[in-house]
N, C-alpha and C positions, 0 to 999 in steps of 0.2 A: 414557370421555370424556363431559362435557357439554355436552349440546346445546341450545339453545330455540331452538323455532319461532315466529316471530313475524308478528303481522299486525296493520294498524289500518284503521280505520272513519275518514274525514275529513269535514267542510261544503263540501269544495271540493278543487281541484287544485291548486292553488298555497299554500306557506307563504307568501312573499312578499307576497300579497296578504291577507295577514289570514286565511286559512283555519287550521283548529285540529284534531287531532284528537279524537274523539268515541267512538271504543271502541279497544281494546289488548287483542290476547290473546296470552299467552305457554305454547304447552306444551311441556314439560319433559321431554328425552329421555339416558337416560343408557350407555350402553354399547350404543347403537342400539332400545333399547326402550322405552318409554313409561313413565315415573313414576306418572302419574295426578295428578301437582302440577301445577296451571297458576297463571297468571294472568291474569285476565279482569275488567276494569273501563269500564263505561259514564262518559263525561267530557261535564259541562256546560260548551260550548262559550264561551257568554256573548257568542253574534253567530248569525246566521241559517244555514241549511243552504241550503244551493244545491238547487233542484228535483231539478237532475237529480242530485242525488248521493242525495235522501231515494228516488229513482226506482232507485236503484242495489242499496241499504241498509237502506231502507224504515225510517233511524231519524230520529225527527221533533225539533226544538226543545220541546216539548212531553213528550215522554219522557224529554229530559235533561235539565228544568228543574231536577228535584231532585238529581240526580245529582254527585259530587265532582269538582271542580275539578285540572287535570292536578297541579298545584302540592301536593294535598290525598296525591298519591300517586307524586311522584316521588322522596322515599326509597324508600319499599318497592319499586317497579320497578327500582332501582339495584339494589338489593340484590338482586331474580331474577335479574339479566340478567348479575352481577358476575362475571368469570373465563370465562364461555361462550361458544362458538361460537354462534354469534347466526345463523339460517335465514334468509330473507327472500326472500322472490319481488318481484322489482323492487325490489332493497333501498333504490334511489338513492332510489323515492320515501318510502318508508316512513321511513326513517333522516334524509330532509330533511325531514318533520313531526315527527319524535321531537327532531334540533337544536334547531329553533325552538322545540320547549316546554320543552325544555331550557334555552334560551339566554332566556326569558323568565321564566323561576323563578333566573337567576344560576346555573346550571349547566354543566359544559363536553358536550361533545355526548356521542352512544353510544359511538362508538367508545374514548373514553376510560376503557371497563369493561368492555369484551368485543371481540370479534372478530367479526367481518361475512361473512356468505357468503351472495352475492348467487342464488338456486338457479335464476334465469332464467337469466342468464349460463351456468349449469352445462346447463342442458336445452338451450341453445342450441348448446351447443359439442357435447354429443350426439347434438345433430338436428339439425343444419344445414338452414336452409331450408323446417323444417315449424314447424305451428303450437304454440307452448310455453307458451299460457297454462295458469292452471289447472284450466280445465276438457279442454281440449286433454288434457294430460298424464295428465289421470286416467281419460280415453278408451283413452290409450296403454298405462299402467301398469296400467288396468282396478280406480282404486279406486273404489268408489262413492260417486259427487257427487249420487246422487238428492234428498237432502235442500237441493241448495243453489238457492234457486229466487232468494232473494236472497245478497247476498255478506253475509257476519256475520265479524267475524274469529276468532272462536275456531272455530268451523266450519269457514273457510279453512285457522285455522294447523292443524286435524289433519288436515284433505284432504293438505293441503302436509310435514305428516308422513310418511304414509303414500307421498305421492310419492316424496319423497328417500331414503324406506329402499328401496324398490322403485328408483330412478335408479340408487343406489349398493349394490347386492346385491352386488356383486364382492366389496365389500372386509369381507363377512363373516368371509373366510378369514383376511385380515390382522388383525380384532379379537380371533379365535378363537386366533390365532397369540401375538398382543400379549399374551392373558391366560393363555396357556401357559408363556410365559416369564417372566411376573409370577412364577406360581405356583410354577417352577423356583426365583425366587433367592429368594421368602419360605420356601423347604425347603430352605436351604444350596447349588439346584444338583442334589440329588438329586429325578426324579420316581419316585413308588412305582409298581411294579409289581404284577401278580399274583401270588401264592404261588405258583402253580400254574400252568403254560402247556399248555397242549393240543400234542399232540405226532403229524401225521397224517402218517403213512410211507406211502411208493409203494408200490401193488400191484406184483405182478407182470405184467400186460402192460405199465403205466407202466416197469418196471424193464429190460423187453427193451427199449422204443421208446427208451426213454436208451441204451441200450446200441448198439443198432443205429446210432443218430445218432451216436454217438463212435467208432463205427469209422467213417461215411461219411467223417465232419470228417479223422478222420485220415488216410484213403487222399485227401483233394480235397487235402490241405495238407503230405502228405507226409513222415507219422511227427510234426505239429506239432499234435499235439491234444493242449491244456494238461491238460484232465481225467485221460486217461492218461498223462502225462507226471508229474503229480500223484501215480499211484499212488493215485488213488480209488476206491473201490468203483463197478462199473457201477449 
């Protein structure tokens, strides 16, 4: 299955008040492991940064002067994000700045190209009651966040990778399982086996200690011991 981790950089907290996004990074996971395709593009905002958000981010009006316009690169982000299970740590807010640059280039919003999974929501229903930021979680999960002194979002979205394969390790089994059964009906149904199988027979103290335990079975149960009743070798 396809996955993308997503994260953005904003000038502010609110869309509604004119605030814009300013970085986007997408990386790219696929059967729960890492492609090495991302996407990661810096956006000239074309309005100011809020102090505290350059205090956050540490990215300036001035480093994004030359930088492409959200408009300049919302086909090509269509097109990463299209069919995928879309990651998102606090999706609401992220997905509410990706709408509005969406709905400002005449676009319809994300959700009308991928699927949403909100990974806070998922660490909360986890851990009820503790702390589930991203730093939090990778405290818990034990990935290392040394590098992140400011927030960057392509930094974040692989911190925020590494979290969610570590959150959801369970369902290794059921991916392992999913590609077992792929593998089955692309081979008619038939899995190959070995030529050859290893064949290890009971010693003989093994052979008395069976033997001894199927007469006990049969005197506790009263001549109902299936094994001899089978007519099997002790």
């Amino acid at each position: 299955m396809r996955r993308i981790v997503l994260d953005t950089e904003t000038t502010g907290l609110e869309p509604s008040e004119g605030h814009r996004v300013i970085e986007i990074a997408c990386v790219e996971l696929f059967d729960r492991r890492a492609t090495g395709r991302n996407f990661h593009r810096y956006l000239n905002p074309d309005r100011e940064i809020d102090k505290a958000a350059v205090e956050i981010h540490g990215l300036t009006t001035e480093f994004l002067a030359d930088k492409p316009r959200f408009g300049d690169i919302a086909d090509e982000l269509v097109e990463f994000l299209e069919g995928a299970e879309v990651l998102i740590h606090n999706a609401a807010f992220d997905v509410g700045f990706l709408d509005a640059e969406f709905a400002l280039v005449g676009r319809p919003g994300v959700k009308t190209v991928c699927t949403v999974t909100d990974t806070l929501a998922m660490a909360r229903e986890l851990h009820p009651g503790k702390r589930n930021s991203l730093d939090a979680l990778c405290e818990r999960y034990q990935v290392d966040n040394s590098r992140r002194s400011l927030h960057g979002a392509l930094l974040d979205a692989q911190l925020l990778a590494d979290v969610w394969l570590a959150m959801t390790r369970g369902q290794d089994t059921l991916d392992i399982s999913q590609m077992a059964g792929a593998a089955a009906g692309e081979g008619g149904g038939r899995i190959e086996r070995p030529a050859r199988l290893a064949v290890v027979r009971a010693g003989p103290d093994e052979l008395a200690a069976h033997a001894a335990m199927c007469e006990r079975i049969d005197a506790e149960s009263k001549g109902r011991c299936l094994w001899k009743q089978a007519g099997a070798p002790p």
